[in-house]
C-alpha positions in Angstrom: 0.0 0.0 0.0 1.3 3.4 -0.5 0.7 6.2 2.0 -2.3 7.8 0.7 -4.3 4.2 0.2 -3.0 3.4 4.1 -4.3 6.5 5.1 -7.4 6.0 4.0 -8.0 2.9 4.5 -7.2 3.3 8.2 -9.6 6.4 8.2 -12.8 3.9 6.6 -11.7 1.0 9.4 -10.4 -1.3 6.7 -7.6 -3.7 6.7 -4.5 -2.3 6.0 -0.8 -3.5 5.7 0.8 -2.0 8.6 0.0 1.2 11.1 0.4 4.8 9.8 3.6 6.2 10.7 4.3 9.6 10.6 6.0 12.0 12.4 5.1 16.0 12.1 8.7 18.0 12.9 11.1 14.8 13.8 12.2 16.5 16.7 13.3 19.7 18.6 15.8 21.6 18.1 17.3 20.9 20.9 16.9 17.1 20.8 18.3 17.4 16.9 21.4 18.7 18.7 21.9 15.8 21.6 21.2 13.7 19.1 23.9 14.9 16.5 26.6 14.2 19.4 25.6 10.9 19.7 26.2 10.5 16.3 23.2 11.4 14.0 24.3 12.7 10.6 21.5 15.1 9.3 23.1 14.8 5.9 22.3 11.0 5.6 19.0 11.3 4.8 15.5 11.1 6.7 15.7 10.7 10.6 12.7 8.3 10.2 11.4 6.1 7.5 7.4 7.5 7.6 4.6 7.6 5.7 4.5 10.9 3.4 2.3 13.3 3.8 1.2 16.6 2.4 0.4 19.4 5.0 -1.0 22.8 3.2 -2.2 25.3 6.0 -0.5 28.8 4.7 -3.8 29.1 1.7 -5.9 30.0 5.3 -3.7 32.4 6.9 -4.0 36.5 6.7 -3.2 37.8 3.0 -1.6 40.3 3.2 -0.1 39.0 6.1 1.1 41.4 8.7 4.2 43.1 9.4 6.6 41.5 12.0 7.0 43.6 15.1 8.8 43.9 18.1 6.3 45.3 20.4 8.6 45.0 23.7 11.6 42.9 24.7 13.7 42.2 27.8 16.7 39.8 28.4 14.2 36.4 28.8 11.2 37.2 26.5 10.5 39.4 23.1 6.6 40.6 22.6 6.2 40.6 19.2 3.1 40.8 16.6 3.4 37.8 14.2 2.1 37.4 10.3 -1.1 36.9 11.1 -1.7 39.6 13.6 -1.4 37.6 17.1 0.6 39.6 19.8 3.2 36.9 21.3 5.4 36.8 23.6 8.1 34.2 23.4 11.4 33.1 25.8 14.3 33.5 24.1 16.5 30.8 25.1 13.9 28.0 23.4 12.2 29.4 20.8 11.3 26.5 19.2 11.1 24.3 21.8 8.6 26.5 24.3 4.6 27.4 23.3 4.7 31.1 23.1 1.9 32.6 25.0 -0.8 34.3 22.7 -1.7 37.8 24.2 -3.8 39.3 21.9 -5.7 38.0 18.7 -6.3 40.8 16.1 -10.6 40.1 15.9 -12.1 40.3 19.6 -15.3 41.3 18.4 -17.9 41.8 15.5 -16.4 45.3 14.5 -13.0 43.9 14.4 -13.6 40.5 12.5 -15.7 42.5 9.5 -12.5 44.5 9.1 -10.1 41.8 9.1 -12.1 39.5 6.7 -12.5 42.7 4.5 -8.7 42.9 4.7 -7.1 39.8 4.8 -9.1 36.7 4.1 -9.9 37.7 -0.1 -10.2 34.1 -1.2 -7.9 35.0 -4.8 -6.3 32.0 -5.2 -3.2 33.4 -7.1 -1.7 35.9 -4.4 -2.7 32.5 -1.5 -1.5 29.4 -3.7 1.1 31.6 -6.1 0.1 31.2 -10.1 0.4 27.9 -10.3 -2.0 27.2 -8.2 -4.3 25.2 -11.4 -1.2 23.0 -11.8 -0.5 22.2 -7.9 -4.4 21.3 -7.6 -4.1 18.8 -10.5 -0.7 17.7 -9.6 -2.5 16.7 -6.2 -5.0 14.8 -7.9 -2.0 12.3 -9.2 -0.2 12.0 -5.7 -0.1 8.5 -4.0 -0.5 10.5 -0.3 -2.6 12.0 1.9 -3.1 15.6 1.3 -3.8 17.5 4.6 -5.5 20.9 4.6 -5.4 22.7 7.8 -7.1 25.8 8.9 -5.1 26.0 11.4 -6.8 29.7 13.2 -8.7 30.5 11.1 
């Protein structure tokens, strides 16, 4: 079976080969590190043999999105509006590795969210997908794996 018959399969209870495998980031950072001093070689190839899979999330997301900016910042954390509007704050010594803490979403009320839809959320598929947007979408309809679409926020 190949990834995208597995997946489904699994997903309509029917028999299938072996369990769906798959692993979303392969590590932290910081275990990436430990691990290369115990003698992982990044440059050999995939840390783990998993089933492929497609994620596509950034079509949802704020177009335009907004600027980056540093709203405050001290020697542990940096407060900072992200591309899609959310004030964070985040520590700096594990970046990747810590969940920021969300401070402020950009719609907290009626008002607000007929603004930002007005503003960010046109549905032209060109500026969200990039022109070749027709040949990704029939590309996908070819592909032997499962195609995730995520929301994500919004």
């Amino acid at each position: 079976m190949n990834s995208r018959e597995r997946f489904l399969a699994v997903m309509n209870y029917q028999p299938v080969d072996r369990c769906v495998y798959g692993v979303m980031t392969g590590g932290w950072p910081e275990t990436i590190e430990r691990w290369k001093k115990e003698g992982y070689d990044p440059e050999a190839g995939r840390l783990f043999d998993t089933d492929r899979w497609d994620w596509q999330g950034g079509w949802f997301m704020p177009n335009p999105p907004f600027a980056y900016e540093v709203v405050e910042e001290d020697e542990r954390t940096i407060t900072y509006i992200n591309h899609e509007g959310i004030l964070m704050r985040e520590r700096k010594d594990q970046k990747f590795s810590s969940m920021p803490q969300f401070v402020k979403f950009p719609v907290t009320n009626r008002e607000e969210f007929r603004s930002f839809y007005k503003e960010r959320m046109n549905p032209d598929l060109e500026n969200r997908m990039g022109s070749s947007w027709q040949e990704q979408l029939q590309a996908y309809r070819q592909r032997d794996f499962p195609l995730i679409v995520i929301a994500d926020r919004w």
